[in-house]
C-alpha positions in Angstrom: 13.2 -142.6 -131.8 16.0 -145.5 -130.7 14.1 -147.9 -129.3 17.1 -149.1 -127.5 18.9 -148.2 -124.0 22.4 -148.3 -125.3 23.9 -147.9 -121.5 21.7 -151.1 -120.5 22.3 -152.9 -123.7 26.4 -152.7 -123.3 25.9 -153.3 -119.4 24.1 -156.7 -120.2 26.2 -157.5 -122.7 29.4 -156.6 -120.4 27.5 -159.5 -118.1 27.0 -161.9 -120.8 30.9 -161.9 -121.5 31.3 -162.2 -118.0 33.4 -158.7 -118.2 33.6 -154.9 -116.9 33.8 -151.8 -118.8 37.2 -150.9 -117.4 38.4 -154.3 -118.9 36.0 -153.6 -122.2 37.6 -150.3 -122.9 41.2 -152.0 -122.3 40.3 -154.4 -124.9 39.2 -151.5 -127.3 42.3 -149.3 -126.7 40.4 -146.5 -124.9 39.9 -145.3 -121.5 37.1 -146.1 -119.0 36.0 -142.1 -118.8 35.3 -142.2 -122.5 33.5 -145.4 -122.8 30.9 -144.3 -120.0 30.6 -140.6 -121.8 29.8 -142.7 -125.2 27.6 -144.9 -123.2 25.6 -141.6 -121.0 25.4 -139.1 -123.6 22.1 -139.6 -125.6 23.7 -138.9 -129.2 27.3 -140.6 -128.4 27.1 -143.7 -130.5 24.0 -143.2 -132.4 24.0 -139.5 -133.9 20.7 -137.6 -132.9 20.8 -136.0 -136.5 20.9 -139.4 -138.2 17.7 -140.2 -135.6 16.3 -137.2 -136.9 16.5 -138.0 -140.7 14.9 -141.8 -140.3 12.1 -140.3 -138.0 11.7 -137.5 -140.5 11.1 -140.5 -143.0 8.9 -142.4 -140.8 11.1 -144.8 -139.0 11.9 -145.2 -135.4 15.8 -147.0 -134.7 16.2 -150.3 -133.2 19.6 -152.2 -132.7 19.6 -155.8 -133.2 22.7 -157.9 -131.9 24.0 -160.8 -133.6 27.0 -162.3 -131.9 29.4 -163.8 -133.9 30.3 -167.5 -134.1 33.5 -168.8 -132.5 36.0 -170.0 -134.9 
C-alpha cells in the first residue's frame, strides 16, 4: 500500500514554494493537463505493479521528502 497522498503531498509542497501547478508544470516543461492526470490517477507516478511486488514481499510504500540545500 502507498502510505502517501501523492495529490496532497505536491499540493502542500506547491504551497511551501509559494507556487501553482500551472507555474510547476512550466518549470518542468509540461502542460498543466498532464501534471493533474499524473497527480489523480492512482498508478501515475508510483506504478501499481511495482506496489504490488513490495506488498507481495511484505512492505507497504512511503515517500519521504528531503529538500535540497540552497547553494
Amino acid at each position: 500500500m502507498l502510505k502517501n497522498n501523492i495529490e496532497i503531498d505536491v499540493k502542500v509542497k506547491c504551497i511551501e514554494a509559494e507556487t501553482t501547478q500551472a507555474k510547476l508544470a512550466e518549470d518542468v516543461g509540461t502542460t498543466l493537463a498532464y501534471v493533474n492526470r499524473l497527480i489523480k490517477k492512482s498508478d501515475g507516478i508510483i506504478n501499481k505493479t511495482f506496489i504490488a511486488m513490495l506488498e507481495k514481499l511484505g512492505y507497504d510504500i512511503e515517500l519521504t521528502y528531503v529538500k535540497r540545500e540552497e547553494k
